[in-house]
Every structure is written in structure tokens, then in C-alpha cells.
Steps between C-alpha positions, in 0.01 A plus 500: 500500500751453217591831322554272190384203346193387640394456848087445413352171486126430454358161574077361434492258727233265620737407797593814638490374873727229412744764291445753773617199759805417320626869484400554838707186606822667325430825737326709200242744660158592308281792496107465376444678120189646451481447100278799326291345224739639218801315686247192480381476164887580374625190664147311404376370794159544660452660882540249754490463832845389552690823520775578259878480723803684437765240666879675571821345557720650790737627212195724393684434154183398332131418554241213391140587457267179569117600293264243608347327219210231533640151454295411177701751289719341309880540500679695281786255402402149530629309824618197272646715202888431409687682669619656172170639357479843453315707614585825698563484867649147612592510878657732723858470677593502876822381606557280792793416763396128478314352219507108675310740822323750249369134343348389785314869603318589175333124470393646874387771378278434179744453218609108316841475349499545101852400476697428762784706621789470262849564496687658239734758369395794261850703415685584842218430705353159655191520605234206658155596337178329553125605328182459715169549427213583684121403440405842323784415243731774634849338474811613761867443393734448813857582470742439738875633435775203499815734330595762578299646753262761458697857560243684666174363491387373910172367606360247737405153329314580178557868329292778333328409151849610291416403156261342304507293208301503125449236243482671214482408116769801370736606736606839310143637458432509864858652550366734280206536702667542851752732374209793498501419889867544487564155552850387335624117395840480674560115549368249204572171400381310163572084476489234770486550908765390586551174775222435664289797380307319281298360795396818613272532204419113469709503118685195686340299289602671179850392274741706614497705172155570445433646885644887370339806774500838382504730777571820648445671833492876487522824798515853402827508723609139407457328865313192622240706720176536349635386141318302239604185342382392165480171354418309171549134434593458167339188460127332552473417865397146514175374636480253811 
């Protein structure tokens, strides 16, 4: 696991074959939790008959926790919400070799493009990024380096869960917040995405002035690997 940053992620699930089947497809390996009652009533969800799965990538950089949860509980974020509104967690981030291939393999493998992959440029670095969602509401962003290449960073296909994304409504409180887990802002950015970026949070739509992101992505050693990215659109997402 990660020495820094964070290398923990927790999923409720009502689909954790179909999550399970989509990390086992990428070569991930699992191991059965048994979840003491404390651990259970922390995350809020009942005993079940599913067991809890601790899914690994071959990196062994991080781990995903899939808690069954009965299908009738409702999400947390709504599955048609903007993809703007707040409210804490938003997706986490993989990258991928191939996002035309990576495309193809998640709507195999449970998940239904929120926005399709987009290219664009953020500072020195182009990226292709596409959001997909899957039927519990959990949202993936795939990222697949176009310029320059990644320096050190190797995997097969898809890689481990990297970073992860919140909408927020004030972007300096929860820096405030994350610094008391040592967690330090050391990229930001405050107007317009630039190019294409726009699309990547469906603010297409919007005049090209009134489509302002504030965000910031933060690592108590400022790196990429299990960093957090902040985000607050400074404007009313629009409905439809």
C-alpha cells in the first residue's frame, strides 16, 4: 500500500459480483472480509449474506472494499444529478492505456458512459478522460495519458484507483479540513477548463464566461498517487 496519500477505498454496493467481475477481469485478486458488527454499523449497512471483498490490484498500491448492501437502499448521490452538484465523494480515478478499448470493457463489465471520453489539455499535460457510471451511482473517471508520457507509472490495461475526485461547495474549507491529515494543495486552477474540458463536466453547454471551476488536487508529498482533487462549479448546474 501507498505510504502516502490514500490507498483505501470503501464501496456499498448492491452489485458486488458485477464490481468484483470487472476487477477480477483487470487481474485484481480478492480476499473474503469478515466485517465485526462495529465495522458494520460504521459504514451503515445491515449483515448480509453476500460477503464483504477486499479486491487488490497487482501493484498492491491500493485496495477497494465492496460492502454488500440490499438493492432497495437508496443511493447516496443521485444517478441523474449534474455532474456538478456537490456533495462529497464524486467518482474515483484509474488510468488506462486505451480509453477507445477501456470504452468498450467497462460497458462489459457493469458501468454506462456519463460523458464520453474527451480530449483535452490541462497546463503541460493532454490527457483523454471519460466518466462512467455504474447502477449503484458510483462514478469511474478513465484517464489515459496523450503528452508526455507518464514517467514511471506501468500497469497492464486499466491502473490502481490513483485519485479521486469531490464536488464540493468551498474549496478552502475542505483544504482546511484535509490539511489535519497532512494533505497539501499543490496544483489549483480558478476560471474556465480550458479546450475541450468543459465536456468533461457537461458545462458544454454553458457561455464560455459563465462555465468558471474552482479546483484543487492535493498529496501530502505533492504527487498524483493516491491524491485528492477538489472541485466547485461556480455556477448553478443546469437541469436536463
Amino acid at each position: 500500500m501507498r505510504s502516502q496519500g490514500f490507498s483505501h477505498v470503501v464501496i456499498t454496493t448492491a452489485h458486488t459480483r458485477v464490481l468484483g467481475g470487472f476487477f477480477a477481469a483487470l487481474g485484481w485478486h480478492s480476499l473474503t472480509v469478515d466485517l465485526m458488527s462495529e465495522a458494520l454499523a460504521f459504514w451503515g449497512v445491515e449483515p448480509s449474506e453476500t460477503p464483504a471483498m477486499r479486491w487488490i490490484p497487482p501493484s498492491n498500491a491500493c485496495e477497494v472494499l465492496l460492502l454488500p448492501t440490499p438493492q432497495e437502499v437508496p443511493v447516496l448521490r443521485p444517478v441523474d444529478c449534474a455532474v456538478t452538484t456537490p456533495g462529497g465523494l464524486f467518482d474515483i480515478n484509474m488510468r488506462t492505456v486505451d480509453s477507445d478499448w477501456s470504452h468498450d470493457f467497462l460497458q462489459c463489465h457493469g458501468w454506462q458512459p456519463l460523458v464520453d471520453p474527451v480530449a483535452w489539455q490541462f497546463g503541460d499535460i493532454e490527457t483523454k478522460e471519460g466518466l462512467y457510471i455504474q447502477e449503484d451511482g458510483i462514478v469511474l473517471a478513465v484517464m489515459e495519458r496523450l503528452q508526455p508520457p507518464l514517467p514511471t507509472v506501468a500497469f497492464d490495461r486499466m491502473s490502481d484507483v490513483f485519485n479521486a475526485t469531490q464536488m464540493v461547495r468551498n474549496v478552502d474549507q475542505t483544504v482546511a479540513f484535509l490539511k489535519h491529515l497532512n494533505f497539501e494543495r499543490f496544483i489549483q486552477h480558478h476560471g474556465p477548463l480550458p479546450g475541450a474540458g468543459p465536456k468533461v463536466l457537461q458545462l458544454e453547454r454553458r457561455p464560455a464566461d459563465t462555465g468558471d471551476i474552482e479546483l484543487a488536487i492535493l498529496h501530502p508529498e505533492a504527487c498524483m498517487e493516491g491524491s485528492l482533487e477538489l472541485s466547485r462549479s461556480c455556477i448553478t448546474p443546469l437541469s436536463g
